[in-house]
MARDO-776440 format. One record per residue: residue number from 1; x, y, z of N, C-alpha, C in turn. Coordinates in nm, 4 decimals. Layout:
<node pos="NUM" n_x="X" n_y="Y" n_z="Z" ca_x="X" ca_y="Y" ca_z="Z" c_x="X" c_y="Y" c_z="Z"/>
...
//
This chain:
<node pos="1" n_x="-1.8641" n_y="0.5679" n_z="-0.7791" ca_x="-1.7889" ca_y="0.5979" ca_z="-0.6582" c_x="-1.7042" c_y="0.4775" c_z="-0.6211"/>
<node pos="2" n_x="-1.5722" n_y="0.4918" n_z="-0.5431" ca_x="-1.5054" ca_y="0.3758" ca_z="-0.5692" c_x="-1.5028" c_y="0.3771" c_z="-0.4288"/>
<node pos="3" n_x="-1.4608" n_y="0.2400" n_z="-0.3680" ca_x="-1.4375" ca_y="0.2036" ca_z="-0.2091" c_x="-1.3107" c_y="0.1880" c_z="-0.2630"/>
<node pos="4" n_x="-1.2600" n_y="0.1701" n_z="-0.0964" ca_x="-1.1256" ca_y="0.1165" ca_z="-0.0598" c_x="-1.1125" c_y="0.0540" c_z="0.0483"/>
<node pos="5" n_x="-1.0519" n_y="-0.1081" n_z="0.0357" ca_x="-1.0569" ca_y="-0.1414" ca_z="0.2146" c_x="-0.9375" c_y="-0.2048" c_z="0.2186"/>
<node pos="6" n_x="-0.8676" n_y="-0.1686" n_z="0.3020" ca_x="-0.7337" ca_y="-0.2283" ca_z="0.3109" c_x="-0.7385" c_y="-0.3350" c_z="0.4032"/>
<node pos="7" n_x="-0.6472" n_y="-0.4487" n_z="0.4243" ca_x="-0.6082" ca_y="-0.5235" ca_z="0.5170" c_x="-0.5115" c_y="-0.5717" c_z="0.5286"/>
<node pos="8" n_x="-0.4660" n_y="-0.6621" n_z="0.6014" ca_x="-0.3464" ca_y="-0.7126" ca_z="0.6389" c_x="-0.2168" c_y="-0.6594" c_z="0.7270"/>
<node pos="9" n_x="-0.2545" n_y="-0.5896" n_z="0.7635" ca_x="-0.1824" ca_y="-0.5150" ca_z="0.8753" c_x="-0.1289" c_y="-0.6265" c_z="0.9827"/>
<node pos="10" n_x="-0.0941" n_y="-0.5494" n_z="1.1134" ca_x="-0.0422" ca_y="-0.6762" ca_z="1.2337" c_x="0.0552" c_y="-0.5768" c_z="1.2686"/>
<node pos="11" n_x="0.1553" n_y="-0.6530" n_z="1.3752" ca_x="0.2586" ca_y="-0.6772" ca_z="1.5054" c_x="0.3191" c_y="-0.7769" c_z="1.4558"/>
<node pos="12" n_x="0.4492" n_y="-0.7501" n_z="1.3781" ca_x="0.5536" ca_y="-0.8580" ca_z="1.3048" c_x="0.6547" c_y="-0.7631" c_z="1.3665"/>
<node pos="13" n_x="0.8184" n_y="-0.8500" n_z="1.3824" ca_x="0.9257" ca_y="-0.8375" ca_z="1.4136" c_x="1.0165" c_y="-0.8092" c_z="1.3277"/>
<node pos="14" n_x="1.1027" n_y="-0.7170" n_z="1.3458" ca_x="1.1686" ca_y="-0.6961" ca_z="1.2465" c_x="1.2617" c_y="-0.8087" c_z="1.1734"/>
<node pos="15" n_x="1.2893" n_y="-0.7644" n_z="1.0371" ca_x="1.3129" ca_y="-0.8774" ca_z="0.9679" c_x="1.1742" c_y="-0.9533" c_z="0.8583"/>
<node pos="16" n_x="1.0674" n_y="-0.9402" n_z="0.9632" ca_x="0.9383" ca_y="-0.9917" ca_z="0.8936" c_x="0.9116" c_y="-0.9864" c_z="0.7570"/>
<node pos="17" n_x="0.7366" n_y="-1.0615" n_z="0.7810" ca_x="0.6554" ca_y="-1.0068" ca_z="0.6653" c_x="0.5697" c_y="-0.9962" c_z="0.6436"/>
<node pos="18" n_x="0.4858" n_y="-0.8799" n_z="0.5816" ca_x="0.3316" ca_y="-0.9274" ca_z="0.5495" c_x="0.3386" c_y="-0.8581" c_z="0.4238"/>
<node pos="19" n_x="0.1614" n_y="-0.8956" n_z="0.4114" ca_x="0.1272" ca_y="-0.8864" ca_z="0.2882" c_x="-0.0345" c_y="-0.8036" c_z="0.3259"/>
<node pos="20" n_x="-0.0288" n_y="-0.6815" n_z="0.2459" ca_x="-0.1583" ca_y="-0.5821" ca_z="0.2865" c_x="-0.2386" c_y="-0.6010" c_z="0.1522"/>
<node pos="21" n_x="-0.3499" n_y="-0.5807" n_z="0.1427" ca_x="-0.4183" ca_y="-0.6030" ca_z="0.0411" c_x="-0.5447" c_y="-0.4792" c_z="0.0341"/>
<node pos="22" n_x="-0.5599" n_y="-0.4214" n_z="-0.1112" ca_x="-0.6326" ca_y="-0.3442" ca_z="-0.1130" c_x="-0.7467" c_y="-0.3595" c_z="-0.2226"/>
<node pos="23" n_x="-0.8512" n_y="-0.3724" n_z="-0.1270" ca_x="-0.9662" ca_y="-0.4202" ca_z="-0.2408" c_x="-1.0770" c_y="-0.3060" c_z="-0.2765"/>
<node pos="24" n_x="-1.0963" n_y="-0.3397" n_z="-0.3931" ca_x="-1.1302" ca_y="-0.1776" ca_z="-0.5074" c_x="-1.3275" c_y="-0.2396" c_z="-0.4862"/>
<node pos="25" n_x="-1.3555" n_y="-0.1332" n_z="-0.4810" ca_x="-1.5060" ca_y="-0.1705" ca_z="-0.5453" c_x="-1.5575" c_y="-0.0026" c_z="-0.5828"/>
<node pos="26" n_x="-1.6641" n_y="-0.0651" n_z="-0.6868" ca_x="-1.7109" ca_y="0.0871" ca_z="-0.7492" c_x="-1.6738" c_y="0.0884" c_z="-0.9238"/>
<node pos="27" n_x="-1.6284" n_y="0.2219" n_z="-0.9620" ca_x="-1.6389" ca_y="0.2646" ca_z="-1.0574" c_x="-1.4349" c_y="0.2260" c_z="-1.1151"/>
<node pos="28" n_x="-1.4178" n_y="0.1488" n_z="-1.0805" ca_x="-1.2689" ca_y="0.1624" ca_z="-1.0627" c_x="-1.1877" c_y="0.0528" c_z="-1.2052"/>
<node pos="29" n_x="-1.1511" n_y="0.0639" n_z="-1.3216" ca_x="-1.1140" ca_y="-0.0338" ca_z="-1.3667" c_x="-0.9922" c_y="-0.0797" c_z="-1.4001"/>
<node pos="30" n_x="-0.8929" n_y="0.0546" n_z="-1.3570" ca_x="-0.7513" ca_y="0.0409" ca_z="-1.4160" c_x="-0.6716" c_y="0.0069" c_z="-1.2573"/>
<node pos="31" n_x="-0.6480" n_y="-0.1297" n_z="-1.2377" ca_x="-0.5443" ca_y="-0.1007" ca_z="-1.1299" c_x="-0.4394" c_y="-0.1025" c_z="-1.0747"/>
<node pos="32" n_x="-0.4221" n_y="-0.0598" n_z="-1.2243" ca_x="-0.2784" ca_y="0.0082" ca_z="-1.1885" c_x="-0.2634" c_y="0.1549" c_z="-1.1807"/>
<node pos="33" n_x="-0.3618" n_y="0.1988" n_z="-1.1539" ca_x="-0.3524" ca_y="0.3633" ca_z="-1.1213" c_x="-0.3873" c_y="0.3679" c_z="-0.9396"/>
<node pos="34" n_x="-0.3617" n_y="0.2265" n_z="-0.8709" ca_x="-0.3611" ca_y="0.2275" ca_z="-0.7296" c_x="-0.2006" c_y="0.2628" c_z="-0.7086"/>
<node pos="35" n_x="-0.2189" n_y="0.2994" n_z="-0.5812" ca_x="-0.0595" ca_y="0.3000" ca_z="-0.5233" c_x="-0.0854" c_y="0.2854" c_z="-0.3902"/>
<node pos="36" n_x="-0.0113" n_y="0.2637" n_z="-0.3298" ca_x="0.0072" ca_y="0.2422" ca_z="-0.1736" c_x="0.1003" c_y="0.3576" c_z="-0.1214"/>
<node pos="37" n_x="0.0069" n_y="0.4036" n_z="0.0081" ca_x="0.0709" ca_y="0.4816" ca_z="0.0856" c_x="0.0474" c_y="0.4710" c_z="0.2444"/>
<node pos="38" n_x="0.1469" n_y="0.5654" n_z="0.3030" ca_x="0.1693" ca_y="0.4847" ca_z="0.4963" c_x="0.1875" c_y="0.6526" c_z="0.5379"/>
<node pos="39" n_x="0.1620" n_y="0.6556" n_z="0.6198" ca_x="0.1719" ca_y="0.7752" ca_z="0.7339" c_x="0.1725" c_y="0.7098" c_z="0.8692"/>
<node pos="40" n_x="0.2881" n_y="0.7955" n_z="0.9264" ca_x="0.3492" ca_y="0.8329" ca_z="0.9713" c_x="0.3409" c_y="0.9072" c_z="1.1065"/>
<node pos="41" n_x="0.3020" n_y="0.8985" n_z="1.2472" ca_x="0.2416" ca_y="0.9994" ca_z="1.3135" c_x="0.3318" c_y="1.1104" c_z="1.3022"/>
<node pos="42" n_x="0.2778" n_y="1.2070" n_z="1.2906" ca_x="0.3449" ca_y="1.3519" ca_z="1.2829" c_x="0.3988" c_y="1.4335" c_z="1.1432"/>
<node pos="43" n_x="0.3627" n_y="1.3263" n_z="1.0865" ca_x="0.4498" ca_y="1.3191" ca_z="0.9101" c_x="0.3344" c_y="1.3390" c_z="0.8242"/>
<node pos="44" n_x="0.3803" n_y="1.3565" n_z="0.7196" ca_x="0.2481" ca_y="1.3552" ca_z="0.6077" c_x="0.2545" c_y="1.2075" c_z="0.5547"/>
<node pos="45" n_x="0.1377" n_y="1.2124" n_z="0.4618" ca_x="0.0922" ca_y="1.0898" ca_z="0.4249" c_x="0.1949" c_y="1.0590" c_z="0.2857"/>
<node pos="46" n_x="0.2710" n_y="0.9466" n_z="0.2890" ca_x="0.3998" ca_y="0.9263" ca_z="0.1561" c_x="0.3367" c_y="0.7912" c_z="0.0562"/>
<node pos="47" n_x="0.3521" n_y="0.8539" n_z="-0.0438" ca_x="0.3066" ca_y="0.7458" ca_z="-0.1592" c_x="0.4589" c_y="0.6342" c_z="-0.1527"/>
<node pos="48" n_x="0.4240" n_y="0.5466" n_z="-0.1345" ca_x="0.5385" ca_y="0.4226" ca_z="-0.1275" c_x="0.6053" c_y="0.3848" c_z="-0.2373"/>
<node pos="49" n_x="0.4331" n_y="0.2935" n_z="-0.3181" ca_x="0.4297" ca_y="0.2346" ca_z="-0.4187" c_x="0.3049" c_y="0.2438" c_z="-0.5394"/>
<node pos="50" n_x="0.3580" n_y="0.2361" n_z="-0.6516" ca_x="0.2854" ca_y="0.2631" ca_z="-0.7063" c_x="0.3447" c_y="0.2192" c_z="-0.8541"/>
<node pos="51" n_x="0.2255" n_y="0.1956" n_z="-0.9515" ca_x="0.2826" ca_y="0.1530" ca_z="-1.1223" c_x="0.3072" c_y="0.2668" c_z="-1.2181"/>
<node pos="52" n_x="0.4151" n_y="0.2534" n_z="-1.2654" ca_x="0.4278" ca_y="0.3355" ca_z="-1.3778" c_x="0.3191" c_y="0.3320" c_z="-1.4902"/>
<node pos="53" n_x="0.3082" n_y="0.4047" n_z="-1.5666" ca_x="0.2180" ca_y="0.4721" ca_z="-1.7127" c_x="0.2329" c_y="0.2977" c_z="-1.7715"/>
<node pos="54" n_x="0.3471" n_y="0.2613" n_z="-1.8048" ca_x="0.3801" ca_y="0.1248" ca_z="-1.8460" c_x="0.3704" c_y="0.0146" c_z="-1.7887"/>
<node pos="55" n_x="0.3087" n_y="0.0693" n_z="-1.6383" ca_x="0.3175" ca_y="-0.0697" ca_z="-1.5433" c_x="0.4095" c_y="-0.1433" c_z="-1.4969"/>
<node pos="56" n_x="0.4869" n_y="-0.1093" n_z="-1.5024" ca_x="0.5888" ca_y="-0.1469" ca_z="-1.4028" c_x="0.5404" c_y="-0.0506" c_z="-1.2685"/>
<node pos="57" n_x="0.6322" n_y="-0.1454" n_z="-1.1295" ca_x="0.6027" ca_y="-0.1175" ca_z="-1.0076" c_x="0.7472" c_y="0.0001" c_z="-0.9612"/>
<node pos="58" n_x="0.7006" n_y="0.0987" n_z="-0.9069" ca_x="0.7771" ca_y="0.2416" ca_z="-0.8673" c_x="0.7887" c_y="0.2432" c_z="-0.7106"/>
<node pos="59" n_x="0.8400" n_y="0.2250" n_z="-0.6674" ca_x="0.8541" ca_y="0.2419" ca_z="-0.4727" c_x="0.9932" c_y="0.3154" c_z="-0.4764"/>
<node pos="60" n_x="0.9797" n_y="0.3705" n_z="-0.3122" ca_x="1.0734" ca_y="0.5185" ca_z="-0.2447" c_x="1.1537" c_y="0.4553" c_z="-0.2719"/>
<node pos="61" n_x="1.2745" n_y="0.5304" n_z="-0.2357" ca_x="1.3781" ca_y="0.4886" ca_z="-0.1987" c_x="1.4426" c_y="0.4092" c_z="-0.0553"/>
<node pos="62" n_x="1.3412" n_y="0.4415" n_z="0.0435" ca_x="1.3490" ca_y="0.3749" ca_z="0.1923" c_x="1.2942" c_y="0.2321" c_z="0.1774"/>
<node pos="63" n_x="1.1902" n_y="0.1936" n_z="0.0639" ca_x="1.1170" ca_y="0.0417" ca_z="0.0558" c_x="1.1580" c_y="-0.0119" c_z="-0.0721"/>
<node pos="64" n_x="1.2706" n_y="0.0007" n_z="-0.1641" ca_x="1.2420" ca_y="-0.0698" ca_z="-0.2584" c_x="1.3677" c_y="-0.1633" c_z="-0.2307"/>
<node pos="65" n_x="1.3552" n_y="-0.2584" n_z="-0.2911" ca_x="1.3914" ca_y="-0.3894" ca_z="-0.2975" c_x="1.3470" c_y="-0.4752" c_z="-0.1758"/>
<node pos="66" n_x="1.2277" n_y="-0.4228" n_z="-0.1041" ca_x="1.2111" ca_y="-0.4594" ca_z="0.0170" c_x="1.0476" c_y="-0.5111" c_z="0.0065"/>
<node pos="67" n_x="1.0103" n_y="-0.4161" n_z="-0.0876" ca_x="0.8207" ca_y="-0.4046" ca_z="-0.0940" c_x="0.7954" c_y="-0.4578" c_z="-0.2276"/>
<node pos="68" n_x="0.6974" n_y="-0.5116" n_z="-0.2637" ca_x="0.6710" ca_y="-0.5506" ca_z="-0.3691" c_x="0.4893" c_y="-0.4704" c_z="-0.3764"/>
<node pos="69" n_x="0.4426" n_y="-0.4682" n_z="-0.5250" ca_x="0.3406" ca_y="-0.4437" ca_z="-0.5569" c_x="0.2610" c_y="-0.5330" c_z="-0.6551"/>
<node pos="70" n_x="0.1382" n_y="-0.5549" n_z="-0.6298" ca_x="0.1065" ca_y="-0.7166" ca_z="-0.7267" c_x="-0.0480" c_y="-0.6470" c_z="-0.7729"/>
<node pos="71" n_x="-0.1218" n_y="-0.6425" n_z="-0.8615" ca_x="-0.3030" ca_y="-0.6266" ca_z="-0.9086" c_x="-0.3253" c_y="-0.7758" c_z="-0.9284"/>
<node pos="72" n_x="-0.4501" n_y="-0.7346" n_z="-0.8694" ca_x="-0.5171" ca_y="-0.9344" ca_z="-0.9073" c_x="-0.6496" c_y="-0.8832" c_z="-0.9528"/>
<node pos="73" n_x="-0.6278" n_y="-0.8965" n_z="-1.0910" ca_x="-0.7712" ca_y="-0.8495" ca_z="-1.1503" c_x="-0.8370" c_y="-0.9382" c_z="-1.1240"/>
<node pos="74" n_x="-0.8391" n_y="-1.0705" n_z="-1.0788" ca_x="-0.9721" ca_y="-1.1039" ca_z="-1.0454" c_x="-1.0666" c_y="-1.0801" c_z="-0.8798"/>
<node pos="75" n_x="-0.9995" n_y="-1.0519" n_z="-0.8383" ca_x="-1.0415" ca_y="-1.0349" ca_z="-0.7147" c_x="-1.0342" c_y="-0.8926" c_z="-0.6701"/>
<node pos="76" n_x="-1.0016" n_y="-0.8002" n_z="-0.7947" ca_x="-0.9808" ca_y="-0.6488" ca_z="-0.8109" c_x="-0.9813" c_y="-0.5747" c_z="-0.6838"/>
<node pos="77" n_x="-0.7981" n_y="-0.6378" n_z="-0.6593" ca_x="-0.7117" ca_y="-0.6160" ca_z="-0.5373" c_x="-0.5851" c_y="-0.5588" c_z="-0.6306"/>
<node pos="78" n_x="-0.5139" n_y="-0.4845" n_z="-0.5241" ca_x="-0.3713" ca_y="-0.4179" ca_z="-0.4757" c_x="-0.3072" c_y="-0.4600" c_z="-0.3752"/>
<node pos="79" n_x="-0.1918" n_y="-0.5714" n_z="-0.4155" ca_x="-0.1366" ca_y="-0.6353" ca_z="-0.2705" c_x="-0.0001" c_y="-0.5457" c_z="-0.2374"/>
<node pos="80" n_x="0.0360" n_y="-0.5401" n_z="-0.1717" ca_x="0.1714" ca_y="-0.4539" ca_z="-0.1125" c_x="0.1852" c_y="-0.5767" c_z="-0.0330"/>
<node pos="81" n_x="0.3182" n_y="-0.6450" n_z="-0.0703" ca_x="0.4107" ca_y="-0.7761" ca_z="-0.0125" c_x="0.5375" c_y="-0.6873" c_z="0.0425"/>
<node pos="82" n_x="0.5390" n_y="-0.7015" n_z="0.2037" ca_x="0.6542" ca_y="-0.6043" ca_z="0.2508" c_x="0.7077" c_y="-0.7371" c_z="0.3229"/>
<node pos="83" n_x="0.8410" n_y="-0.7241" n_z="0.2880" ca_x="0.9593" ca_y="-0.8119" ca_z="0.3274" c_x="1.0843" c_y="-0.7538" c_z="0.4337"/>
<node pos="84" n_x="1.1332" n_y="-0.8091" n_z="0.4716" ca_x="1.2517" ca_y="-0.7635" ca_z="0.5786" c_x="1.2270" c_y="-0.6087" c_z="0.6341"/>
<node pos="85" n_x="1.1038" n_y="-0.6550" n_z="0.6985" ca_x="1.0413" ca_y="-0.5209" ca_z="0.7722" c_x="1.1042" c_y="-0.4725" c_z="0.8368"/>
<node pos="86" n_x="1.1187" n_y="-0.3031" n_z="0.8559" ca_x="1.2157" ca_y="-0.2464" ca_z="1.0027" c_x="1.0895" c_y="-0.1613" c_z="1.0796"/>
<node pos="87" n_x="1.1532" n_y="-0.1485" n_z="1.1952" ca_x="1.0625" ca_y="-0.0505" ca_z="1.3039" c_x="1.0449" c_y="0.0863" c_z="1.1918"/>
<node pos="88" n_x="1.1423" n_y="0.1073" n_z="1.1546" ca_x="1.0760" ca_y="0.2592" ca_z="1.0762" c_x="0.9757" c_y="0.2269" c_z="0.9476"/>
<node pos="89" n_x="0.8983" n_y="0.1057" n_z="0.9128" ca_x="0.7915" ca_y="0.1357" ca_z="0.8924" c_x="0.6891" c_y="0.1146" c_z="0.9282"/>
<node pos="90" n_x="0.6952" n_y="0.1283" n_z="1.0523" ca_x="0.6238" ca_y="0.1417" ca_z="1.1587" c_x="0.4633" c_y="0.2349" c_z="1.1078"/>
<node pos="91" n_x="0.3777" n_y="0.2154" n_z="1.0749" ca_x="0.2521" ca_y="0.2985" ca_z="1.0063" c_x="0.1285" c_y="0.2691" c_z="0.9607"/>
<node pos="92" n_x="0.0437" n_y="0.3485" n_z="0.9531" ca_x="-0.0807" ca_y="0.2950" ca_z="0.8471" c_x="-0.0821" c_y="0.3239" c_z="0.7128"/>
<node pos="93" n_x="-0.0870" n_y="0.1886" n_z="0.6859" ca_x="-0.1081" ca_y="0.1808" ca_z="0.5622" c_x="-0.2197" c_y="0.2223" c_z="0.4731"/>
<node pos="94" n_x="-0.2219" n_y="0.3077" n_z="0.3823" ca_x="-0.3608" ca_y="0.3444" ca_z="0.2864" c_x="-0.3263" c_y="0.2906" c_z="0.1522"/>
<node pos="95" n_x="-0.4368" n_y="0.2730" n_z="0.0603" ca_x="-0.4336" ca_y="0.2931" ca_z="-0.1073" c_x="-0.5166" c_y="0.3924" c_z="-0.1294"/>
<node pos="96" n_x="-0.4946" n_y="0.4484" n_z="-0.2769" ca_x="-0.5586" ca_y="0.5219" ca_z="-0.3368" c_x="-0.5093" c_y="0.5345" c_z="-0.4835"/>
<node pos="97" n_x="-0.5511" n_y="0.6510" n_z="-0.5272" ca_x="-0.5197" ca_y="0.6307" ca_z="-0.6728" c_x="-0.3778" c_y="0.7554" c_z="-0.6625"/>
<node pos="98" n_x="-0.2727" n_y="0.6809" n_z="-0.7543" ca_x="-0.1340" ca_y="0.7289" ca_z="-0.7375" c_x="-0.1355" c_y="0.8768" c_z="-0.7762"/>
<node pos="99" n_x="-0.2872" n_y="0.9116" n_z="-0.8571" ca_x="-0.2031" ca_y="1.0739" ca_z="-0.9278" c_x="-0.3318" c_y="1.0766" c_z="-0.9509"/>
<node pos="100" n_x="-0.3772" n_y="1.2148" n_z="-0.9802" ca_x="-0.4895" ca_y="1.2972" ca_z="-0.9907" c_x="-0.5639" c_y="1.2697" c_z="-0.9091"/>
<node pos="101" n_x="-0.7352" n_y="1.3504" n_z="-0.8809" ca_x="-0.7642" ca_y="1.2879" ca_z="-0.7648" c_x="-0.8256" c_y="1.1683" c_z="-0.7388"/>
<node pos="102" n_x="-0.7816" n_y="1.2102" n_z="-0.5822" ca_x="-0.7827" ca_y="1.0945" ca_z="-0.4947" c_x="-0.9383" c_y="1.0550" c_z="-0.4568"/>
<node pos="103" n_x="-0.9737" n_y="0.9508" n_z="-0.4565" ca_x="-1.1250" ca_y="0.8731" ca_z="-0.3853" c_x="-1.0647" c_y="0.9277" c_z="-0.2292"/>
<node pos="104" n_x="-1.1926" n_y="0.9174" n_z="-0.1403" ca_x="-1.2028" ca_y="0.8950" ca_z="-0.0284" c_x="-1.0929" c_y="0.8020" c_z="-0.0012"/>
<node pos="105" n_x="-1.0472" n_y="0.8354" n_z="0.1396" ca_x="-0.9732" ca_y="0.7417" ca_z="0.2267" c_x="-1.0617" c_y="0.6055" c_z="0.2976"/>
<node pos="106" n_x="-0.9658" n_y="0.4987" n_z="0.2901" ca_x="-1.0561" ca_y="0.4293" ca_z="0.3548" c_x="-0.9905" c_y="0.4228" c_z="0.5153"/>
<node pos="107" n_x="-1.0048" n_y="0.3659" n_z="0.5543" ca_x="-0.9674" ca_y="0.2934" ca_z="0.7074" c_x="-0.8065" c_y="0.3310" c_z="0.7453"/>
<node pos="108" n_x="-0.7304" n_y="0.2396" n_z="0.6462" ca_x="-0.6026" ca_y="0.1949" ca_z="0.6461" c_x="-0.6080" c_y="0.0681" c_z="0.7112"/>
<node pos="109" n_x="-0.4232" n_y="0.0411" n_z="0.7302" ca_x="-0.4073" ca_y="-0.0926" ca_z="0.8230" c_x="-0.3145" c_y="-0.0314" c_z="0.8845"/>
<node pos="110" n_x="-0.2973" n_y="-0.0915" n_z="1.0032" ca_x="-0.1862" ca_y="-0.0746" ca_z="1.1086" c_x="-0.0892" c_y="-0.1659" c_z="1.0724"/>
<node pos="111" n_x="0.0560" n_y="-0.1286" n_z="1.0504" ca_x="0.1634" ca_y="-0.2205" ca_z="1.0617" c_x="0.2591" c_y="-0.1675" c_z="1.1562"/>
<node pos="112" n_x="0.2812" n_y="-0.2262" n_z="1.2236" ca_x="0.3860" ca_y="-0.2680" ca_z="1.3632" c_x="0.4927" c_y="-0.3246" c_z="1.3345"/>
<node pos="113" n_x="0.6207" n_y="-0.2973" n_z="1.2853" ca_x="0.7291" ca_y="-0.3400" ca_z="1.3331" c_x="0.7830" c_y="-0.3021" c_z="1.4651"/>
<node pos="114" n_x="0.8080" n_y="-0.4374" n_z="1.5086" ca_x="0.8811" ca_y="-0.4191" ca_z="1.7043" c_x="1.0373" c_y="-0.4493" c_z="1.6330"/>
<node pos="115" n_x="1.1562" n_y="-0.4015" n_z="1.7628" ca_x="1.2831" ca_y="-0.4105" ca_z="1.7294" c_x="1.3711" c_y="-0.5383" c_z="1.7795"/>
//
């Protein structure tokens, strides 16, 4: 069974930055089959980011060149590095696994962009 705990969330200004981190425990060994996703109140839940079959990093069209995606196999984490933050991504942040199913949700993080 795999966990998920996200962190790094906050109240940053636009322009900002943080850095969310998603740490794996359990049965979990490939991670690059994590992706990051944010919802939205009222919206459904949107996969952001996530690695291609080849590993390379895949993000929307609203976050890319903006978000970055990093695995740290040793500390068997998923970082999402978000740069020149705007109020519209304003959300909680989740991970999970990008395609087929999904583990349990964990928590998320709250990210706050103010204007």
């Amino acid at each position: 069974q795999v966990q998920l705990v996200e962190s790094g969330g906050g109240l940053v200004q636009a322009g900002g930055s943080l850095r969310l981190s998603c740490e794996i425990s359990g049965s979990m060994t490939n991670l690059e089959g994590i992706g990051w996703y944010r919802q939205i109140p009222q919206r459904s839940r949107e996969l952001v980011a996530r690695f291609s079959i080849l590993g390379d990093p895949i993000f929307v069209d609203d976050v890319r060149g903006r978000f970055a995606i990093f695995k740290d196999n040793t500390k068997n984490s998923v970082d999402l590095q978000m740069d020149n933050l705007k109020p519209e991504d304003t959300a909680v942040y989740f991970c999970n696994r990008a395609s087929g199913v999904l583990d349990a949700w964990g928590r998320g993080t709250q990210v706050t962009v103010s204007s």
